[in-house]
Every structure is written in C-alpha cells, then in structure tokens.
C-alpha positions as CSV (number, residue, x, y, z in Angstrom):
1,X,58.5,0.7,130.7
2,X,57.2,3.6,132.5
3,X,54.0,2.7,135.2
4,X,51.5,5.2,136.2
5,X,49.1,5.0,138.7
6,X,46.0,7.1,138.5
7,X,43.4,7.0,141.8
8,X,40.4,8.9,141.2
9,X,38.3,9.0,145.1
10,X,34.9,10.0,144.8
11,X,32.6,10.1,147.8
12,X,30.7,6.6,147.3
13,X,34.1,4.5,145.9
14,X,38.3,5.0,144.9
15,X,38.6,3.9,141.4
16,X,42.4,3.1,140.2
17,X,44.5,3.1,136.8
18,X,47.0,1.6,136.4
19,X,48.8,3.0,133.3
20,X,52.0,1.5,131.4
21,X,53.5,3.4,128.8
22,X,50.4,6.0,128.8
23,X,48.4,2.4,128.6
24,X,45.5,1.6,131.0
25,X,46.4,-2.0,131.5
26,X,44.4,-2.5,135.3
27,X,41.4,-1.1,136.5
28,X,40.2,-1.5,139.7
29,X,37.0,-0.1,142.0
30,X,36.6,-0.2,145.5
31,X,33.4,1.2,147.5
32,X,34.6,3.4,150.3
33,X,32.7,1.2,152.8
34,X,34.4,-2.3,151.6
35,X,33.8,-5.3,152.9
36,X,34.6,-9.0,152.3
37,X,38.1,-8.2,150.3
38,X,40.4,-10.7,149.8
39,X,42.4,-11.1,153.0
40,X,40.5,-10.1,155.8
41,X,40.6,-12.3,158.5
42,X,36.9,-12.6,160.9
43,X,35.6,-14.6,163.6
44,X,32.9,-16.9,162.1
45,X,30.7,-19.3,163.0
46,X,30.1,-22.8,161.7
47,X,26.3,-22.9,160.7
48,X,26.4,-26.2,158.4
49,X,28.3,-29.3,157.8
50,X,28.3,-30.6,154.0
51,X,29.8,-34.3,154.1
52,X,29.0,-34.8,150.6
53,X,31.1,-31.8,149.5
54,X,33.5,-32.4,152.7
55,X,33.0,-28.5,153.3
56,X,31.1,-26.2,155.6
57,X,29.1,-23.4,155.1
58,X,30.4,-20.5,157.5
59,X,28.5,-17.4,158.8
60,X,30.8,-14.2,158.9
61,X,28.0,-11.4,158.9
62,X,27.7,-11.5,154.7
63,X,23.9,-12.6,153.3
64,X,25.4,-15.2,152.3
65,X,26.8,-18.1,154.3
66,X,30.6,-18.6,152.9
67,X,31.8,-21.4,151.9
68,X,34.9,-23.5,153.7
69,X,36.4,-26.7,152.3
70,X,38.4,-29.1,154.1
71,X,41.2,-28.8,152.1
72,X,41.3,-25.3,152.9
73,X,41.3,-25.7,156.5
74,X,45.4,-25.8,156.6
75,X,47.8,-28.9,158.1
76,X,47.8,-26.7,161.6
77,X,44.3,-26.3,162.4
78,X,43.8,-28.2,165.4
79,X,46.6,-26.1,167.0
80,X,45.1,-22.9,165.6
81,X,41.9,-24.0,167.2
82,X,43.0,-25.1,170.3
83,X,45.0,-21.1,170.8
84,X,41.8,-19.8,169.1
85,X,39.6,-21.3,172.3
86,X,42.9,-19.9,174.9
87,X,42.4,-16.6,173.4
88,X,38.4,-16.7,174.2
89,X,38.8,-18.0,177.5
90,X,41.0,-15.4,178.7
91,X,40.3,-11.8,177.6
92,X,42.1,-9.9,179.9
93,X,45.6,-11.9,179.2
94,X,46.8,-12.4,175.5
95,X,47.8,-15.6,175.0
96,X,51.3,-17.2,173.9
97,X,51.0,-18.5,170.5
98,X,54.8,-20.2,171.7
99,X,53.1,-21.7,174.8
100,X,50.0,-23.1,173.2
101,X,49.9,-26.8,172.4
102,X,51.2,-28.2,169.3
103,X,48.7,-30.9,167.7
104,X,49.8,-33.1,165.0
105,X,48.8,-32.1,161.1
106,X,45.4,-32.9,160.5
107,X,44.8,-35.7,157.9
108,X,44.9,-34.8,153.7
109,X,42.4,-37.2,153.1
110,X,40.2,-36.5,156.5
111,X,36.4,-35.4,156.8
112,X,35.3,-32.0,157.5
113,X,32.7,-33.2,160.8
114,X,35.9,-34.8,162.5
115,X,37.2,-31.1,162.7
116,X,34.4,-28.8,162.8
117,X,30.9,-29.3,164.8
118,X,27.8,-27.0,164.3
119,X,28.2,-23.4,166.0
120,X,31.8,-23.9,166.5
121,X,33.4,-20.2,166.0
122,X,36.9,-19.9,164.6
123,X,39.2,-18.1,162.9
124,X,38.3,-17.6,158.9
125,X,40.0,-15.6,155.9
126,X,38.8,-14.4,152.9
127,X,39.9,-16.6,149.9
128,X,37.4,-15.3,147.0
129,X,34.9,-12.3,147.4
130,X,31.3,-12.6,146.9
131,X,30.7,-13.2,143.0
132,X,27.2,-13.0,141.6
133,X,24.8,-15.9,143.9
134,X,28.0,-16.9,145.5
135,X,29.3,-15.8,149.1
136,X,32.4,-15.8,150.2
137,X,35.0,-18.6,149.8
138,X,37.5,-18.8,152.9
139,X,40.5,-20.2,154.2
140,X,41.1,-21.4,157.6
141,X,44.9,-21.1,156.7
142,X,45.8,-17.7,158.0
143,X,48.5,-15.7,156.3
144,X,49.1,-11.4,156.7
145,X,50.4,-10.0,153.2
146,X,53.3,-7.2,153.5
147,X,54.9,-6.3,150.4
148,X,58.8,-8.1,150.8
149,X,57.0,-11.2,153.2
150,X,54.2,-13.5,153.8
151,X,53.7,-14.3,157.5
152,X,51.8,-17.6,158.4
153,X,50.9,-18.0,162.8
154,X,50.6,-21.6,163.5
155,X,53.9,-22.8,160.8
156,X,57.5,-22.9,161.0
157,X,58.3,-23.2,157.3
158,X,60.1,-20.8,155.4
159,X,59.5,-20.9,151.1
160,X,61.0,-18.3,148.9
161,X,59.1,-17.5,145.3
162,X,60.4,-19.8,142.8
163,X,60.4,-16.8,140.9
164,X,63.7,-15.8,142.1
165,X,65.6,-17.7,140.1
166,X,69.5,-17.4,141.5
167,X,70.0,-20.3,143.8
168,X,72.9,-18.6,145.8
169,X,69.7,-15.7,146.7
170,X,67.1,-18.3,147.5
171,X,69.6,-19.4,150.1
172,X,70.6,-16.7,151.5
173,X,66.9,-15.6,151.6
174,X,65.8,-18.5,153.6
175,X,69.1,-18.6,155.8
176,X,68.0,-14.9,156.9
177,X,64.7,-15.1,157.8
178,X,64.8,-18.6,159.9
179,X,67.6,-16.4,161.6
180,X,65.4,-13.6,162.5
181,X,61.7,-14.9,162.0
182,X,60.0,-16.0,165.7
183,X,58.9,-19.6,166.5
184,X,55.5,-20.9,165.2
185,X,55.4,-18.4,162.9
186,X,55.7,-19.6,158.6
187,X,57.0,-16.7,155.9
188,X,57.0,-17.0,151.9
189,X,59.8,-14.7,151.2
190,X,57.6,-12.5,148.3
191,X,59.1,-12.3,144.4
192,X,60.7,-8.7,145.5
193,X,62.6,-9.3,148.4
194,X,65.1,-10.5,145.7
195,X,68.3,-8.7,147.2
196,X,67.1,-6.6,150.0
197,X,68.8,-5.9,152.7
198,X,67.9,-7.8,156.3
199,X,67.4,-4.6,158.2
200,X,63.9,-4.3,155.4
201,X,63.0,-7.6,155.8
202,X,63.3,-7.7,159.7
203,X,61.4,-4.3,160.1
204,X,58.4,-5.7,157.6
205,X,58.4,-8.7,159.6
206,X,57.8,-6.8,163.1
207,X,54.7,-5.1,161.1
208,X,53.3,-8.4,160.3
209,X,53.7,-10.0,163.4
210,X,52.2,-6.8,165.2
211,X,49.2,-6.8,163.0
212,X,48.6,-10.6,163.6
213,X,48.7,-9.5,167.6
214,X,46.5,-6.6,167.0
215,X,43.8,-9.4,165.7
216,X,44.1,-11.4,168.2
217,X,43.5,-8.7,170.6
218,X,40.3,-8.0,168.4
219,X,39.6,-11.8,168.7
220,X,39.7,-11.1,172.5
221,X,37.5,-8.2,172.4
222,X,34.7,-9.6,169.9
223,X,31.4,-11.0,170.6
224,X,30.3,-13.4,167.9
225,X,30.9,-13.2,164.4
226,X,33.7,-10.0,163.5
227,X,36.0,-8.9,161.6
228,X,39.7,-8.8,163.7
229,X,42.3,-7.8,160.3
230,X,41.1,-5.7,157.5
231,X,43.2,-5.9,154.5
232,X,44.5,-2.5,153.8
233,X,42.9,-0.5,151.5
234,X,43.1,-1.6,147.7
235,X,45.3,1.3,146.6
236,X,47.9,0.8,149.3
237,X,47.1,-3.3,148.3
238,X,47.7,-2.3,144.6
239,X,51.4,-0.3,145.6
240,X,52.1,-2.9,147.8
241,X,51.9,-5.6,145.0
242,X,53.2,-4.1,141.7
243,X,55.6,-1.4,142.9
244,X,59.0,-1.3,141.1
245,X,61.4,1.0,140.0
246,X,59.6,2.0,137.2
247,X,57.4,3.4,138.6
248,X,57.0,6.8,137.2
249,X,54.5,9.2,139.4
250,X,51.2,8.1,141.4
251,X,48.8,11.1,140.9
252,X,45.6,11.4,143.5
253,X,42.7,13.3,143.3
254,X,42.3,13.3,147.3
255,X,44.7,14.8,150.1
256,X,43.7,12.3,152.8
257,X,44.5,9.1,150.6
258,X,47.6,11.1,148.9
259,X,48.7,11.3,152.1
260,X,48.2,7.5,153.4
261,X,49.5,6.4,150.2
262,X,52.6,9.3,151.1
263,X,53.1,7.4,153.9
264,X,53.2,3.8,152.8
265,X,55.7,4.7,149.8
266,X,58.5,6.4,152.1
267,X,57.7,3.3,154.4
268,X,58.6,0.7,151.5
269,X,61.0,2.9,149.5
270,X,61.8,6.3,151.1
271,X,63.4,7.3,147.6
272,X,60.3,7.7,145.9
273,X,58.1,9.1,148.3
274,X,58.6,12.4,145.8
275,X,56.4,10.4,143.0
276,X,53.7,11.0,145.2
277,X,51.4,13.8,143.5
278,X,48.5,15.6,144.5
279,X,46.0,16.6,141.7
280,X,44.0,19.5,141.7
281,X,43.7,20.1,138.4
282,X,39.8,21.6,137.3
283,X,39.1,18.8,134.6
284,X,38.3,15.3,136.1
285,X,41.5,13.4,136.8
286,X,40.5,10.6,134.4
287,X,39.7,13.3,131.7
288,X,43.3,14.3,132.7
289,X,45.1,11.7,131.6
290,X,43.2,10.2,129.2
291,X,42.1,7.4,131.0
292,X,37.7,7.9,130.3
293,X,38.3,7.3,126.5
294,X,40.4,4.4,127.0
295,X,37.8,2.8,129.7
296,X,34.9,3.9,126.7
297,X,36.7,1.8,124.0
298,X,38.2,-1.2,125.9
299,X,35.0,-2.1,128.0
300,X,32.6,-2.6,125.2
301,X,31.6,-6.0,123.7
302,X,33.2,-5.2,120.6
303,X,37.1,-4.0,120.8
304,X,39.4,-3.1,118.1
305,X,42.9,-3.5,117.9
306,X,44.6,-3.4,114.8
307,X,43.7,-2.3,110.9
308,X,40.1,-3.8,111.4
309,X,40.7,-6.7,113.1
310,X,38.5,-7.0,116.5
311,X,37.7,-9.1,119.5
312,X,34.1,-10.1,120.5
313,X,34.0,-10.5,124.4
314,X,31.0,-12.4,126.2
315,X,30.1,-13.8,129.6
316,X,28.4,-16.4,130.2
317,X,27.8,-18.0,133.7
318,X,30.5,-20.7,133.7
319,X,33.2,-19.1,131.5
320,X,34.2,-15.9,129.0
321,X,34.2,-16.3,125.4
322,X,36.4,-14.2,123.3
323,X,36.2,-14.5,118.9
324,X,39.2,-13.1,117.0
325,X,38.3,-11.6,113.9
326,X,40.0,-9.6,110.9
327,X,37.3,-7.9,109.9
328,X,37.5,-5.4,107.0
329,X,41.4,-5.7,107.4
330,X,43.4,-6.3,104.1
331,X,46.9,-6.8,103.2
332,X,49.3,-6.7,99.8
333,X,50.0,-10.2,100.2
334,X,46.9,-12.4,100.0
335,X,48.6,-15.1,101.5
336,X,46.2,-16.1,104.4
337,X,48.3,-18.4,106.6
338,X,50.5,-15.3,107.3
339,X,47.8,-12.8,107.9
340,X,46.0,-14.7,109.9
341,X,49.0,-15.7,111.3
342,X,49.7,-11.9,112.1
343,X,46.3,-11.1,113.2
344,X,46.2,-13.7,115.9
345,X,49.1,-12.4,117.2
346,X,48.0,-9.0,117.7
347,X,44.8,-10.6,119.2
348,X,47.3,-12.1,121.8
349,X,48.4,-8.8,123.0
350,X,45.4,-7.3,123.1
351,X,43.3,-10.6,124.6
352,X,46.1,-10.6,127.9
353,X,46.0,-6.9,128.1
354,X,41.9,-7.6,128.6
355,X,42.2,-10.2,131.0
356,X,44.1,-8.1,133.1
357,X,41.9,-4.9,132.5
358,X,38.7,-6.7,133.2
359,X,40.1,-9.1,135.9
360,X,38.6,-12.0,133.9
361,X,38.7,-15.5,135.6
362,X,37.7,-18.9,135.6
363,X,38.0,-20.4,132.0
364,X,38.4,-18.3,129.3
365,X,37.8,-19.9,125.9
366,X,39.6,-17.6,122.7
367,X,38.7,-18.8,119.1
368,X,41.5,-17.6,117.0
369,X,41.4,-17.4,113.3
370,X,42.2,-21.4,111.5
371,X,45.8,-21.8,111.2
372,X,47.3,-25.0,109.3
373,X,50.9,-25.1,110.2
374,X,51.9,-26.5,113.5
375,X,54.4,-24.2,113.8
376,X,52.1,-20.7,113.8
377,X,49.7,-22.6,115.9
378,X,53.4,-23.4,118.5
379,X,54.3,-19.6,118.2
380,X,51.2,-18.4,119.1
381,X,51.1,-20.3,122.2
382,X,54.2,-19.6,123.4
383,X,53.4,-16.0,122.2
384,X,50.6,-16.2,124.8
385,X,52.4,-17.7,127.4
386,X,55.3,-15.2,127.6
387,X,52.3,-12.6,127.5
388,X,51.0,-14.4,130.4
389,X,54.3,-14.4,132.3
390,X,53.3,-10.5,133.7
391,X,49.9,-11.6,135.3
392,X,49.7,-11.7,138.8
393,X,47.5,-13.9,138.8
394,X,47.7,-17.6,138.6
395,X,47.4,-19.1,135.5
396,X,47.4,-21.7,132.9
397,X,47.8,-21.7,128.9
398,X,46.2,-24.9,127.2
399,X,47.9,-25.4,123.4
400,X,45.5,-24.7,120.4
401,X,42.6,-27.5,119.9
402,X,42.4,-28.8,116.4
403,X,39.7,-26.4,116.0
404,X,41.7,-23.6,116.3
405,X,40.4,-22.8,120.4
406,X,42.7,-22.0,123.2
407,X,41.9,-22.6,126.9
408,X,43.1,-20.3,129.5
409,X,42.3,-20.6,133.4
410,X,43.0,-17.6,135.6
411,X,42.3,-17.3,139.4
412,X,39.5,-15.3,140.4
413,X,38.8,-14.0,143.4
414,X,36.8,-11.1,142.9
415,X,34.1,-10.7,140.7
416,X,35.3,-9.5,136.6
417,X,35.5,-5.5,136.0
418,X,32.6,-4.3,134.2
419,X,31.9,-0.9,132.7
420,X,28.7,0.3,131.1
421,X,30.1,2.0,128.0
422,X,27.0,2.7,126.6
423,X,25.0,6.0,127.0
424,X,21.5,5.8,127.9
425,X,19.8,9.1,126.5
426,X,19.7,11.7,129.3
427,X,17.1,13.8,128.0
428,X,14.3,11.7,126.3
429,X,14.9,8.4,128.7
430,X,13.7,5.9,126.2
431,X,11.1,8.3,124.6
432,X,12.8,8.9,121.6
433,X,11.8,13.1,121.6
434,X,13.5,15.7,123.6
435,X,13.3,19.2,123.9
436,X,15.2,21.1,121.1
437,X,18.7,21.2,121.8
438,X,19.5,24.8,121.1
439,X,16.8,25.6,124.2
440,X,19.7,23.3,126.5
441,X,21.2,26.4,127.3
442,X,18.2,28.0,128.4
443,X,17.4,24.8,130.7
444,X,20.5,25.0,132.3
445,X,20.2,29.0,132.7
446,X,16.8,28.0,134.5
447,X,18.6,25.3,137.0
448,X,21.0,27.6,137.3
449,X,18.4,30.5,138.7
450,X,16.3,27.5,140.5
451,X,19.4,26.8,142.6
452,X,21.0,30.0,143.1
453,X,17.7,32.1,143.7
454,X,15.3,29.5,145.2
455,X,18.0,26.7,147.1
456,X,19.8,29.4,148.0
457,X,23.1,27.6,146.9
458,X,25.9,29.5,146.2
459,X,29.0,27.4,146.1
460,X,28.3,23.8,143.4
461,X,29.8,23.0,140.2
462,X,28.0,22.7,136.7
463,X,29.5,19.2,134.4
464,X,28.6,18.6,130.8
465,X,30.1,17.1,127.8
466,X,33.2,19.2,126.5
467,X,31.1,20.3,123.7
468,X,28.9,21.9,125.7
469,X,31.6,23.6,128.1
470,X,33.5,25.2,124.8
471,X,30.1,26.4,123.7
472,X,29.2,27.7,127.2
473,X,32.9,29.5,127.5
474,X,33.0,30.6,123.8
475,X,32.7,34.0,122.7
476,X,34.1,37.7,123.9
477,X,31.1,37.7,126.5
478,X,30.5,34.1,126.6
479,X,27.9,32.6,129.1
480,X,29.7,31.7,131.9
481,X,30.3,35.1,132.3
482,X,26.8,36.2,131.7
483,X,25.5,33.6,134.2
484,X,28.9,34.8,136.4
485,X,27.7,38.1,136.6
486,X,23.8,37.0,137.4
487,X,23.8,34.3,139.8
488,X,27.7,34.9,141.2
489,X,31.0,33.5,141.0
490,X,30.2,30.8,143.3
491,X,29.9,28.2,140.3
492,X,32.4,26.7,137.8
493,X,31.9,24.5,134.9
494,X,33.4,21.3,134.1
495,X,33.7,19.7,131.3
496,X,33.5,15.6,131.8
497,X,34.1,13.2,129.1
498,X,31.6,10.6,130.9
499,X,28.5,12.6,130.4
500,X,26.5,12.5,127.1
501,X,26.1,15.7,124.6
502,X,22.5,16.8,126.9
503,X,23.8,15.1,130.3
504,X,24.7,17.6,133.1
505,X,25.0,17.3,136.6
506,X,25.1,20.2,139.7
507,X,27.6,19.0,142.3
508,X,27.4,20.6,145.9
509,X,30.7,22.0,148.0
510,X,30.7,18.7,149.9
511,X,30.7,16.4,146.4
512,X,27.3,15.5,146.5
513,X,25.0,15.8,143.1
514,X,22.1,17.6,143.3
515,X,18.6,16.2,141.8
516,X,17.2,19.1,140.4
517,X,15.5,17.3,137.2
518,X,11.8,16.6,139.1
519,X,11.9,20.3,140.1
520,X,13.0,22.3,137.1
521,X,11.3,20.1,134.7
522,X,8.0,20.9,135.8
523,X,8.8,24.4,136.8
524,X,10.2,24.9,133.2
C-alpha cells in the first residue's frame, strides 16, 4: 500500500490528507494559532473540588474550567507535587528530579480532596480537547510523545507495545532501554521501535528528556496558569505517528512547514528526507490531487459505496448512528441472505474507512441489513474487527444484537471532523433570483476595474469554479487576455473545485481575500 500525505497551509489553519492508494482515508485541521491539543502539558490551578464525582475542575486559561479525575492523577503524584513545589521555590536553580523525595503511590481507591486543595497549582496535561460545552479533560500523569519512545518523569517502569509480538524483541527492547534510560524517569517502548538500533532509541530518548527540562525551566519562569510543553505541530504529530516505509511522497503547499517537516523526516529516517516535496503548482493542491471531490462526496449525510447501496450517517449528542442500506442495488441471484450478506460487507469497509476520516468517537451504533445465519452475522464481525485492527485509536467491536445492530466505541479526544459539503448559493443568498448568469463576466470585468483602477491593486489572484476558468481562458483571444492587456498582468485565474458555478473570490499577494461584494454591488 502506497501512503500519501497531502498538507494544504492556508493563512488562518494547515489542513492534512492523508491518502492510501490515491484514497483520502484521514483528514485532519489545525488552526495556525492552536491551543489546547492533545498533549500539551500547563501549569494550572485547582479552582473546584467535586467529591461526588471524586474529580476537580482545573483552570488552565481555556473558557472553560477542565476537568481532572482522580483516577487520572497517576500512582506518583505526591512525588510530582512535592518536585513541582521545589521547582517554584527556587527559580534561579533547576531542580534534581533524582534528588527530590520519593512518596509512596497514592491510593486506587482514594479521594480527590486528600490530594488536591483549592488554588493549589500543578502540573496538568491535556487528555481530550475541548468538544462542544465541554473543556478540556486532563491528566496529571505526565508523559512526552517521540515517535520510537514514550517518556514518563516521576516512574521507573519500562513497557513495550504488546503490539510487538516476538517475545525474543520485547526482551531485548526492555533490556535496552533500562540500560540506557535515567533514573525516575518511565518509557513505553512505541509499536515502531520494533528492531531499531540503540544508537535511535538513545538519541530520541535525549530529545525527550531535554524537552521535559525545557518545561520545567518554563515551569520556573511562569507566573500563574501557562503553558510549559506544546505538542508539536499536528503535521509533524501526524509523521510522527503513522510513518512507515510506505510512505510514498509528502507534498506541501508551504516552504516554511516543507521545511520543518524536511527537518523532522531526515531526523527520524534520513533515507526519506527526498519524499519531501514542495508544491507550487497554480491549481489548489487539494484540486491537485483530487482530494476536494473526495472530501465533497465522503462528508455528506448520505454516502455511497457500492452499486446503490449507501450509508446514512447522523450525530446526535451522546453517540453516531450509521444505517446500511442497498438501495436501488440488484443482483442475478435473488437470494437475499447472500446479498445482504455482501452488501454489509462492503458497508464494513466503507463504515471504518469513515470513522477514521471523520475521527468519530464515543459509541457508534451501525444498523446493518437482517441477517439469519449465525455464521454471516460471525464473519461480519470479525470482518469489522480485522478492519478495525489499522485504527490508531483505541477501540472495541461488540458482536451483532439480535436486531441486526453493532456497537462500536472509539476514543475521542478531539472533537469529530466535519465538512459543510453543501453549497449555499453565492449569488442570490437565500433570495432565490440572481442576476443573469451570462452578465457574470461582466461583474467580474467590473471587480476587476474596481480593484485594479480604484484600489490600486496590482498583484491578487481571481478563483472560480473550473467552468468558469475554461470559459474565461477559451477562445483565440480569450478574456484573460483581454482583461491581461486592460488592467495588466498582475492577476491570474484559478480555477477551485470548492467554489460554486457564480462563487469567486480576489485573493491579495499576502493570501488575504478581498471583500469587494458591498462595493461593486452597489457600484454595479
């Protein structure tokens, strides 16, 4: 299987693809100005005590007060504490995280106001990002992500994925990093250090441990609630995660975050640094590769998958709901144990591939078409279950219900993906009458003369829908050249599958989109 990764960076967010076998299969956005990801690490301050709930509501500088539960707060929190206050104390001199006291683990079945008091500060992690009402869920538990390793301050344990399944490599795993890993510090020994050599593992281990100093030197620095360890940024988090051999090219639309994301490859795997690609193609990078239509026809309510047959996706507050259906499809045979049989398993593929696409967690609840036989009802769960076995995410496959419903629960810990895939009219907004579209042209030719003439702006680009730019560009003297020759070369067009048949935009040199509609529209 061939992987792709697409990153589109536009001015107010990064959005990433991530394609397999030409595929989209993830989607992920991230605002440029980012906060709250999974993984950070802040200073925050205890503002409420919930006995009922055994929890505490914690104020780390979101609208929200996040939420911390005691079983969250991690066996090694009293030590963590008692280095947290050391560090506070003294903000000239870092403290020895060897040196500090050791407390005994604090109690499984303890209460959350024998730990924590009201305006106590401490250390806090990101769990779960913000989702709808919701703050923040955190973790007292620290732990710093690299891509081979997991390092955890404050435990001496070492655990290697069960994912690696040779015995003899688990061993030798562990063996090596007690060897080299420094007192009081934990590490989970990550799915793909599976036969690396020590001289990788010991040099990602000296990153870890450096970024842990570098928050504590934050810690030293801060004054109240603050952040101290920003995850990296979600593309490098994506590379970091999935990365493999397969991996076939990683194409960017952006020189600065080609080259961080340069960097971090030849970092992790020096042989593929060359997969790296700048784009700088004219059409969008999403138009590119193909990735805008597949976004407009997997993000809808309805999705179609096969001869007919569809899924109908819905949210509700407390889960998803997806219904299989056959729809108009039809088959030589009429047996219907078989084709619904066959339809349900397509619905498999296509139902995980969703899950991952939209990020959908919590419980999601599929309603396949009625089987009778036991053993269809069987395959189709292990179907789903081998399916399943690529998610990242954690998971858990419930057999069918006699009524033909399958249970699924997937971690969440950012809100689900969505995409508007319908087109609001551009021209009438909601009116129902526009202008005659043959007299488009002649708008745009008036913007065009408003900006150049008036604005005195020489130097933007022009988007519509591709039928628009070919009927712009066609022709021996087409208008682009007619409006070339009148208000300069300054200006190209683009043709943007996102936009509508009448949408357009004017973007500036520095990326920004001009609001000309108010000012032409009366002019005009």
């Amino acid at each position: 299987m061939n992987s792709e990764l697409v990153v589109d960076v536009q001015q107010q967010e990064i959005t990433i693809a991530l394609l397999e076998d030409k595929n989209l299969v993830e989607l992920n956005k991230e605002g440029r100005s980012l906060s709250f990801m999974v993984g950070d690490i802040y200073v925050g301050r205890v503002k409420k005590l919930m006995p009922g709930l055994n929890a505490a509501f914690v104020d780390v500088g979101y609208g929200k007060e996040a939420f911390l539960h005691y079983q969250d707060l991690g066996p090694q929190f009293l030590s963590q504490t008692e280095f947290f206050k050391q560090t506070q104390a003294d903000r000239k001199r870092t403290p020895s995280i060897i040196k500090t006291k050791t407390f005994a683990d604090i109690p499984k079945d303890g209460t959350i106001s024998d730990v924590l008091k009201v305006g106590q500060e401490l250390w806090v992690q990101i769990a779960k990002e913000p989702i709808s009402t919701k703050g923040p869920r955190l973790s007292a538990e620290l732990s710093i992500a690299g891509r081979y390793l997991v390092l955890i301050p404050f435990s001496d344990k070492v655990s290697v994925s069960q994912k690696i399944k040779s015995a003899e490599e688990r061993m030798r795993l562990k063996q090596l990093i007690q060897s080299i890993k420094p007192r009081r510090f934990g590490v989970i020994v990550r799915t793909v250090a599976e036969d690396k050599r020590v001289a990788e593992l010991d040099n990602e281990l000296r990153i870890l441990v450096k970024r842990w100093e570098e928050s504590v030197a934050k810690t030293q620095k801060a004054k109240g609630i603050a952040p101290v360890l920003e995850e990296i940024g979600r593309t490098i988090g994506i590379i970091r995660d999935i990365f493999n051999p397969d991996f076939e090219s990683i194409h960017i639309n952006d020189e600065a975050v080609c080259a961080e994301v340069r960097d971090y490859v030849e970092l992790i795997a020096p042989e593929k640094k060359n997969i790296i690609k700048l784009y700088d193609g004219k059409l969008p990078i999403f138009d590119n590769f193909g990735i805008t239509k597949q976004v407009k026809s997997l993000f809808g309510k309805t999705v179609t998958f096969k001869r007919g047959a569809y899924l109908i996706i819905e949210q509700t507050e407390a889960m998803h709901v997806i219904d299989v259906n056959s729809g108009n499809r039809s088959k030589a045979n009429n047996n219907q144990e078989d084709n619904a049989l066959e339809v349900n398993m397509a619905a498999a593929n296509e139902i995980v591939r969703q899950m991952r696409l939209r990020d959908l967690g919590g419980i999601i609840a599929i309603d396949f078409i009625d089987m009778i036989k036991s053993e269809h009802r069987q395959q189709l769960f292990e179907h789903v279950e081998k399916l399943m076995e690529n998610d990242r995410a954690k998971h858990h496959v419930l057999p069918l219900s006699k009524f033909g419903v399958m249970q699924i629960t997937r971690q969440r810990v950012r809100p689900a993906m969505f995409v508007d895939t319908e087109e609001s009219c551009p021209t009438c907004f909601g009116t129902g009458k526009i202008k005659a579209s043959i007299l488009f042209t002649d708008t745009l030719e008036g913007k065009l003369d408003y900006l150049v003439n008036t604005l005195n702006t020489k130097q933007f680009v022009l988007k519509v829908h591709p039928y628009v730019a070919a009927y712009i560009n066609s022709g021996f003297y087409s208008l682009k050249w007619k409006w070339k020759f009148r208000f300069g070369f300054g200006h190209k067009i683009v043709p943007s599958q996102e936009f509508g048949l009448l949408q357009y935009a004017f973007i500036d040199a520095a990326g920004n989109e001009l609001d000309l509609k108010e000012e032409i529209e009366t002019r005009l």
